[in-house]
N, C-alpha and C positions, 0 to 999 in steps of 0.2 A: 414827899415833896414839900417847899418850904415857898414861902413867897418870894418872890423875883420883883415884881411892879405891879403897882394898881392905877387901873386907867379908868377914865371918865364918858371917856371917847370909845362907842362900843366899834365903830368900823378901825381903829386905831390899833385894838386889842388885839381884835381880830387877825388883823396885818400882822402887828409881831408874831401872832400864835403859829399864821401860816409860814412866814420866812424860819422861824426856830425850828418848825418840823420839817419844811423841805431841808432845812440844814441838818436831817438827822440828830436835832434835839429835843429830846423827849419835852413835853411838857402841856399842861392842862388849864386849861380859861373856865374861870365862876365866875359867878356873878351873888351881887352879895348888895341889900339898902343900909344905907347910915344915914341916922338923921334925915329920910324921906329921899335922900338921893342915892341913883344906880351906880354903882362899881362895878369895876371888869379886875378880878383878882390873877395875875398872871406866875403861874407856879412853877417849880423846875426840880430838879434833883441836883443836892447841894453840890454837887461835883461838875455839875454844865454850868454852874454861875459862873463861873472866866470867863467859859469862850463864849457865853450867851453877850454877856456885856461888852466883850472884841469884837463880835461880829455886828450887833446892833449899835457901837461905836462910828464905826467904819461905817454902815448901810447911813447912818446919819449924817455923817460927814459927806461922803461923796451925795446924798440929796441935797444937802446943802449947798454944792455946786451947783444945783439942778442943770448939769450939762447934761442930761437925756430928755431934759423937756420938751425937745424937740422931736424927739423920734416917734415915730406912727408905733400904734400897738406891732403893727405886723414885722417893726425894725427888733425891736423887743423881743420880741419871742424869735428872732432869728438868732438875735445873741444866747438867749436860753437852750436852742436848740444846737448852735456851735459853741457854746460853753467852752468846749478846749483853745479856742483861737481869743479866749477874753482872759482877763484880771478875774481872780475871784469877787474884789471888789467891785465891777463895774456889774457880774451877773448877779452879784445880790442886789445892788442896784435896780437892775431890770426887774427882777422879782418886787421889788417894792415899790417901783412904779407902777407896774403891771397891777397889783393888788391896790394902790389907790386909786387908780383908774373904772377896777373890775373888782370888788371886792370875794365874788363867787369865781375868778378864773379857774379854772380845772387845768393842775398842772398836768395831771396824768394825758393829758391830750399829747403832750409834748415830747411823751416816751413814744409812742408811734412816729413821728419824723423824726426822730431820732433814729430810730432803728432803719425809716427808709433812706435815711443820709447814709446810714453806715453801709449799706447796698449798694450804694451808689459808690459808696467808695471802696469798695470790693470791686467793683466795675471796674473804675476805671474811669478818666476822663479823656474823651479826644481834642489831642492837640490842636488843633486843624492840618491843612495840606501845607499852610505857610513855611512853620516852622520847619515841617519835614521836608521843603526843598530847596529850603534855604540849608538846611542840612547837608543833604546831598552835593548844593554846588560848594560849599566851601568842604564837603569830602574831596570834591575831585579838586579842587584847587588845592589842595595838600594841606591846608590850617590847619591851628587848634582848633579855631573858632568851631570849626566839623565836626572834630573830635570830643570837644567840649558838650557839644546841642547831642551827638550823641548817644555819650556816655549819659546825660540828664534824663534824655527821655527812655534810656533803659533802666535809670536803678533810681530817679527820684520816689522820694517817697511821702505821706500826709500820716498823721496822727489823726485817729476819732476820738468821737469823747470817751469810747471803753477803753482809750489808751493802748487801742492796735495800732499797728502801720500798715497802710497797705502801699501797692506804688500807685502812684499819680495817676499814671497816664494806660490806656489800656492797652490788650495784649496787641493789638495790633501796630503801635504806637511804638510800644515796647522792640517791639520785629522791625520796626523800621531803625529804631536808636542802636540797635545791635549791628544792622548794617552800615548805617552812617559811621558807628564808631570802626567798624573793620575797614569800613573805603578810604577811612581817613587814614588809619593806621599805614594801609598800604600804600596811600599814593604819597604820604611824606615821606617811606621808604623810599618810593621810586622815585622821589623826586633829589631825597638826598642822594643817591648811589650816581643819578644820572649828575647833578652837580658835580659831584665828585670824578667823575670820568670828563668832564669838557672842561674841569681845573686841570688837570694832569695830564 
């Protein structure tokens, strides 16, 4: 490994040390006196120097907007834990607030809600009763509008952060969207044939 940066700032180091390794970059913090003052030596393998200096570019510059200054720790760690619904830039962000905030946070906390997010989204979400009957009357009024609500609540679908899909909505949601779409289906037939018979 070769040197990357020397810092002064030991909770500062630290912070880099932590965001390069959640970013799967390898790399190792010493500490070393010159002249009776503490250094933080921050080291890397010559081949991560690009993307170390892109990513800690970037984490620099959107701090520099400090537009997450507002967010409660607990907003923070929801972006961490929905990571696929953010910017890369905004979650290294939140890592880096989080870590000037909490200098000891324990990422690994964050792989367990993760995993129970991703249950939930195996699950399934229910719609409520609204949408599905509102469904149903514009099934029987003959619209797309019926047919549109659905076809959505049978085949929508979410992305997790393992980059599965699962659908949206749950199976019982789903049994209703499969209906709604046949009711519709059939009563814009019956509706067009009947049209058609009181023109002619």
């Amino acid at each position: 490994m070769i040197e990357f940066r020397t810092y002064t700032d030991q909770n500062e180091a630290f912070k880099k040390a932590a965001i390069l390794k959640d970013s799967n970059i390898e790399c190792e913090l010493t500490q070393f006196t010159e002249n009776g003052a503490l250094f933080f030596r921050l080291e890397l393998e010559e081949e991560s120097i690009a993307l170390a200096k892109g990513l800690l570019k970037e984490i620099d510059e959107v701090s520099g907007e400090n537009f997450l200054a507002d967010f409660s720790n607990e907003e923070l760690v929801d972006m961490l834990v929905n990571s696929h619904t953010y910017s890369p830039v905004m979650v290294d962000a939140a890592k880096t607030m989080l870590v000037e905030r909490n200098p000891n946070f324990d990422f690994s906390s964050l792989e367990k809600q993760k995993d129970e997010n991703e249950e939930q989204l195996k699950a399934g979400v229910n719609g409520g009763k609204g949408q599905i009957l509102f469904g149903y009357l514009f099934a029987i009024a003959g619209g797309i509008i019926g047919l549109g609500i659905g076809w959505f609540l049978e085949t929508s679908k979410t992305k997790s952060n393992s980059g599965e899909s699962y659908y949206t909505y749950d199976e019982s949601n789903r049994k209703h969207g499969r209906r709604i779409k046949w009711l519709s289906i059939f009563f814009i037939i019956l509706y067009t044939v009947l049209r058609f018979l009181w023109m002619s």
